[in-house]
C-alpha positions as CSV (number, residue, x, y, z in Angstrom):
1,X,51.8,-22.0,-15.0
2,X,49.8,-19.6,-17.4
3,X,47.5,-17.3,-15.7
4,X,44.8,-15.0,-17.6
5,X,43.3,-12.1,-15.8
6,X,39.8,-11.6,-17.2
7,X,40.5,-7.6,-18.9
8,X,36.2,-6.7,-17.8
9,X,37.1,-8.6,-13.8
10,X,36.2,-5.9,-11.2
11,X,34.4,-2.5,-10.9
12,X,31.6,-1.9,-13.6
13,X,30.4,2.0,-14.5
14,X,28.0,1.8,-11.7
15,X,29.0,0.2,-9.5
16,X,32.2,2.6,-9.3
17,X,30.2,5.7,-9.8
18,X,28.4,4.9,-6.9
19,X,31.3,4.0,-4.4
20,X,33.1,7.5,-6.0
21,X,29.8,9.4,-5.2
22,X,30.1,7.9,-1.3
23,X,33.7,9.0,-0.9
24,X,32.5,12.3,-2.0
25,X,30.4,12.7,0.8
26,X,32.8,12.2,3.6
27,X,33.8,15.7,5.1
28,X,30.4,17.1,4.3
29,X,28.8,16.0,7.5
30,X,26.3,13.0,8.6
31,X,26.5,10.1,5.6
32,X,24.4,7.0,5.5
33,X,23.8,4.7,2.5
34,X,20.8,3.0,2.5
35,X,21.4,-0.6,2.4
36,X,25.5,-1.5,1.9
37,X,26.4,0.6,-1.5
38,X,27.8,-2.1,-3.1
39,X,28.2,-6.3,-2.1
40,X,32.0,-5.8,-1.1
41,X,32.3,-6.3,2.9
42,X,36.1,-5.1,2.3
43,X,34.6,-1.8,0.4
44,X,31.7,-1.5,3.1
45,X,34.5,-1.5,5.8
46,X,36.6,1.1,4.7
47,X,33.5,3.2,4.1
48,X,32.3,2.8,7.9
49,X,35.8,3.5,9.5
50,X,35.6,6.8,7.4
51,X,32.2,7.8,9.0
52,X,29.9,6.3,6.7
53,X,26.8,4.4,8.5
54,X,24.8,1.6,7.0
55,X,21.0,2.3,7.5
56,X,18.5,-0.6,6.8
57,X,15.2,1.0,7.4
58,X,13.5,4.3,6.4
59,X,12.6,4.3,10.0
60,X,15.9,5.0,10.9
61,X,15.7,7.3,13.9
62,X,19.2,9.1,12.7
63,X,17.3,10.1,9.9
64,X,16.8,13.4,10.1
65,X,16.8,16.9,7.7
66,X,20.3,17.7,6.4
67,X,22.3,14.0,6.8
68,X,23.0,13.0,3.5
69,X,21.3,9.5,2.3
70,X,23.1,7.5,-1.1
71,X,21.2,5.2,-2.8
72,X,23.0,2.5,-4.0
73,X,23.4,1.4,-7.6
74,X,20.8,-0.8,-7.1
75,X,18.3,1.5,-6.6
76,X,15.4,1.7,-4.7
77,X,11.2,1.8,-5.3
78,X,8.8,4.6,-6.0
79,X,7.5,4.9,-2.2
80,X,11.1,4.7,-0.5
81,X,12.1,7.3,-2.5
82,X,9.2,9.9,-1.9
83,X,9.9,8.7,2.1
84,X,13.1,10.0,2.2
85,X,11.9,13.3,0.5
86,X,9.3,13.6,2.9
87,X,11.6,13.3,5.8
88,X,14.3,15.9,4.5
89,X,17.0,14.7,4.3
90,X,19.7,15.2,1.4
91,X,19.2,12.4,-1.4
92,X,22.3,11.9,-3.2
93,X,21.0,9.2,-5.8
94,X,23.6,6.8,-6.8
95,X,21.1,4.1,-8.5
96,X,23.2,2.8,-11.8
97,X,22.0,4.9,-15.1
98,X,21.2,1.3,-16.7
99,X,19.0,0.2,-13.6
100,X,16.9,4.1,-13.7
101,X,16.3,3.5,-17.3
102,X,14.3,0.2,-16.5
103,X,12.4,2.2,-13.9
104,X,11.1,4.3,-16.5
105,X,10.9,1.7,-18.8
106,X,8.1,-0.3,-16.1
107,X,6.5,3.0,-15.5
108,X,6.1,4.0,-19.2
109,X,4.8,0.3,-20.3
110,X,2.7,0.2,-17.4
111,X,0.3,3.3,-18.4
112,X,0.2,1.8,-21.5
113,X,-1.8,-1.1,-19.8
114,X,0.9,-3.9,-20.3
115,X,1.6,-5.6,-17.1
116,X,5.2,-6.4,-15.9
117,X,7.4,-9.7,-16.3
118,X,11.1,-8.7,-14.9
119,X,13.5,-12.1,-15.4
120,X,15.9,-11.8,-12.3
121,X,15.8,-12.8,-8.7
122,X,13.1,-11.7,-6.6
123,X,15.0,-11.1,-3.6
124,X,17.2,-9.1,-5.1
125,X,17.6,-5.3,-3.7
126,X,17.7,-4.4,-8.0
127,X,14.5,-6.6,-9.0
128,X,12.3,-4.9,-5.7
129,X,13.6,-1.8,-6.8
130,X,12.2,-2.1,-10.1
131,X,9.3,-3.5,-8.6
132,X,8.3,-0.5,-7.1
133,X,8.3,1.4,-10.1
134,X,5.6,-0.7,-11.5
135,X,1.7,0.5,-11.8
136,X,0.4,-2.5,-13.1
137,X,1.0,-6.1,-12.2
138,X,4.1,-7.7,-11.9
139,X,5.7,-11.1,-12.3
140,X,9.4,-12.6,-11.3
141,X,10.4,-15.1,-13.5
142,X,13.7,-16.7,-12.4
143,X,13.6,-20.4,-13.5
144,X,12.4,-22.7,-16.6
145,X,10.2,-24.0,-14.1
146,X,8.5,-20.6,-13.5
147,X,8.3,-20.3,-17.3
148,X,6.9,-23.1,-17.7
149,X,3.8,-22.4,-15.0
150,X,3.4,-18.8,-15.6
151,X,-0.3,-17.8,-17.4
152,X,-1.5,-14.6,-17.6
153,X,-5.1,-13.5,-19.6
154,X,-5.6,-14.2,-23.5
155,X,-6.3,-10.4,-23.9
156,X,-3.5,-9.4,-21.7
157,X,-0.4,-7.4,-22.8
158,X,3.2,-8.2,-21.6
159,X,6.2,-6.1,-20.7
160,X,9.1,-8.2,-20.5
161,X,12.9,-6.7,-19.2
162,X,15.8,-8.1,-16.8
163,X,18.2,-7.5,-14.2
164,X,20.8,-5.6,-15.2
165,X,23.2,-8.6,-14.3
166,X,21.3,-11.7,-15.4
167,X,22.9,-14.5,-17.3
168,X,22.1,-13.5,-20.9
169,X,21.9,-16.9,-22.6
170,X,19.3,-17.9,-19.6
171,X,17.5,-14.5,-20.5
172,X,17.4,-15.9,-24.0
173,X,15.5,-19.4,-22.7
174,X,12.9,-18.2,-20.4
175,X,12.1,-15.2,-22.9
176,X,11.4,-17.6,-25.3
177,X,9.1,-20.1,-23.6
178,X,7.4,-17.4,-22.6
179,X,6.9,-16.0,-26.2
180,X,5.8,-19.6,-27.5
181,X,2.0,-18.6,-25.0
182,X,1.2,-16.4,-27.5
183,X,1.2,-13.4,-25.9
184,X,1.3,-9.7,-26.9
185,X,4.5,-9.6,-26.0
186,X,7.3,-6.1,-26.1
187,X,10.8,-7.6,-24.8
188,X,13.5,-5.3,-23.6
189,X,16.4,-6.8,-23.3
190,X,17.8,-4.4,-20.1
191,X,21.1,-6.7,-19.5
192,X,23.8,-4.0,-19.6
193,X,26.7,-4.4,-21.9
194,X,29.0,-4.9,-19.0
195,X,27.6,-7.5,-17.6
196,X,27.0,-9.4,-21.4
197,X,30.7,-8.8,-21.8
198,X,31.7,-9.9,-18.5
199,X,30.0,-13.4,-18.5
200,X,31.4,-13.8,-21.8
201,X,34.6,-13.3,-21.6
202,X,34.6,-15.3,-18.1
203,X,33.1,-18.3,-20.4
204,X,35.8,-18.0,-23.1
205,X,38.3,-18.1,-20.2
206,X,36.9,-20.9,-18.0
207,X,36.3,-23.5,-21.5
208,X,40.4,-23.6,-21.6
209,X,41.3,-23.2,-18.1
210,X,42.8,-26.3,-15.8
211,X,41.3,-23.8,-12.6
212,X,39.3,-20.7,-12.3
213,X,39.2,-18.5,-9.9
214,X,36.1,-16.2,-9.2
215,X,36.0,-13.0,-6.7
216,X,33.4,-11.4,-5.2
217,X,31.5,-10.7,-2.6
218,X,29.6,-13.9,-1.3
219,X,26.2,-12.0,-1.7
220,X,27.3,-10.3,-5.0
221,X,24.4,-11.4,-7.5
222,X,26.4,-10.9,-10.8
223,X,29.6,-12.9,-8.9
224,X,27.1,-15.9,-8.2
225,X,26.2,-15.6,-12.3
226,X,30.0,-15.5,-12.9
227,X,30.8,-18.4,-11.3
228,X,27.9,-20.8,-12.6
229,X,28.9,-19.8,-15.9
230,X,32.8,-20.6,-15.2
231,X,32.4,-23.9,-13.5
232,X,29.7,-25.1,-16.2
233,X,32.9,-24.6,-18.4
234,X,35.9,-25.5,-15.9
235,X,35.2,-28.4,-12.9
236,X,37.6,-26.9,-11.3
237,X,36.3,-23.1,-10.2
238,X,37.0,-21.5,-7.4
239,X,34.6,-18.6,-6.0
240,X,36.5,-16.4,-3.4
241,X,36.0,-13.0,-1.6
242,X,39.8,-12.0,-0.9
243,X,43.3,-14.3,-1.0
244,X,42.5,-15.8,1.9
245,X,40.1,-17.8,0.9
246,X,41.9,-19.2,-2.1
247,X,44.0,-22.6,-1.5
248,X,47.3,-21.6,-3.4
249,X,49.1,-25.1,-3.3
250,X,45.6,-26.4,-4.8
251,X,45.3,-24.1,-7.7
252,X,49.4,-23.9,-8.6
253,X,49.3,-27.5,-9.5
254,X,47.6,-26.6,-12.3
255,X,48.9,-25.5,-15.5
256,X,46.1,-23.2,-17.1
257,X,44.5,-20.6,-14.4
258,X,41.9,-18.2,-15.1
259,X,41.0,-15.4,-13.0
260,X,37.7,-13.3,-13.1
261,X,35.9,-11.1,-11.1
262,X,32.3,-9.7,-10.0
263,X,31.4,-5.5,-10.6
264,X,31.5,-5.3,-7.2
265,X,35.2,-6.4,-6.7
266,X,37.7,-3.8,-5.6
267,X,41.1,-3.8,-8.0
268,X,43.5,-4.3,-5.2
269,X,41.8,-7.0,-4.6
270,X,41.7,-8.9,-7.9
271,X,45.6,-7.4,-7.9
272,X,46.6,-9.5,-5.0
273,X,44.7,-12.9,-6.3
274,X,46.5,-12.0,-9.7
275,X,50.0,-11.6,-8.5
276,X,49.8,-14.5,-5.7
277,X,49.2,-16.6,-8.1
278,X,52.2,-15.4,-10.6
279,X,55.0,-16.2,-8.0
């Protein structure tokens, strides 16, 4: 059996500069990251057994002046930001470089009187991040459908930019039915390079594979991409958090395996699917 291991599977820049800026905390007192720092339940794990808490709420009672606070890559809005300065506490700001430069990107375009469309997920902790850094009105466009439907004022100026881990080539699709309105349009294209190169080397991979196999965490956002891009390629894909969840017997019968894996995705992880499927 041939296995390829995608070379871009696993930790992207920010996502691993904001797991090392976590471990850097431990020893240095209370540490909390707002929300999970990344969507690994295996990295969150090892994080908590080492002191580190998961908060969910600003209203946090263990919030208090001197624990330390991470933001995650993801980021967070405007308002929770100046709530954590008002309460004291030590901001240690993890929030990806590429996902702060959309932030100022929505906050620049916005005083110059263009409202907001941001193509991602609206439930997503990224796209109400960037959200939150918008003056002016705002608009989540996910789906061809919400394309389709969406209207905004003849005199009205656009702002259009995405989630740092959308699917490019669907980026491409709604940007353009949007553009065909005749809007006053400025487009940003805010998909980082990682995630672009990840997708397309996952692609590549999947159109010859017999099987691929996908890891992540089940509520990984870029992992979900990865694998809708792999099994429009390859029937059968496989979308797995650890080896345990991956039928061996099933996937050595074929002859062509590809393996990928979501930025959130810890190496000894991907490692163990890798070499599993080797022997």
């Amino acid at each position: 059996m041939s296995v390829t291991l995608a070379k871009t599977a696993g930790f992207c820049f920010g996502v691993k500069r904001a797991v090392n800026m976590v471990y850097d905390e431990i020893g240095k007192g209370s540490v909390f990251t707002y929300g999970p720092i990344i969507h690994n339940e295996e990295v969150v794990a090892d994080l908590k057994a080492r002191g580190v808490d998961v908060i969910q709420t600003l209203e946090d009672e263990r919030l208090v002046p001197g624990v330390s606070v991470v933001i995650r890559s993801h980021g967070i809005s405007r308002e929770e930001y100046e709530t954590l300065e008002r309460k004291g506490v030590r901001i240690v700001d993890a929030t990806c470089p590429f996902v702060k430069k959309i932030h100022k990107i929505v906050e620049a375009q916005a005083l110059e009187g263009r409202s907001i469309i941001i193509i991602g997920n609206d439930r997503h902790p990224e796209v109400e991040a960037i959200k939150g850094w918008c003056k002016s009105p705002v608009t989540v466009i996910e789906t061809i459908d919400e394309a389709d439907r969406f209207r905004a004022a003849e005199s009205e100026k656009l702002c259009i930019v995405s989630q740092t881990t959308f699917n490019y080539n669907k980026f491409k699709d709604l940007v353009e039915i949007i553009s065909k309105k005749g809007y006053d349009i400025r487009c940003l294209n805010t998909i980082c390079n990682a995630t672009e190169e990840r997708q397309t080397e996952a692609r590549q991979i999947a159109a010859r594979a017999d099987a691929m196999i996908v890891i992540g965490g089940r509520h990984s956002s870029n992992t979900q991409k990865l694998y809708e891009i792999c099994k429009n390629e390859c029937e059968n894909t496989y979308y797995i958090q650890t080896l345990n969840d991956l039928d061996l017997a099933k996937v050595k019968s074929m002859s062509n395996v590809g393996i990928t894996a979501g930025a959130s995705t810890p190496n000894n992880i991907i490692e163990e699917v890798h070499k599993a499927c080797l022997k």
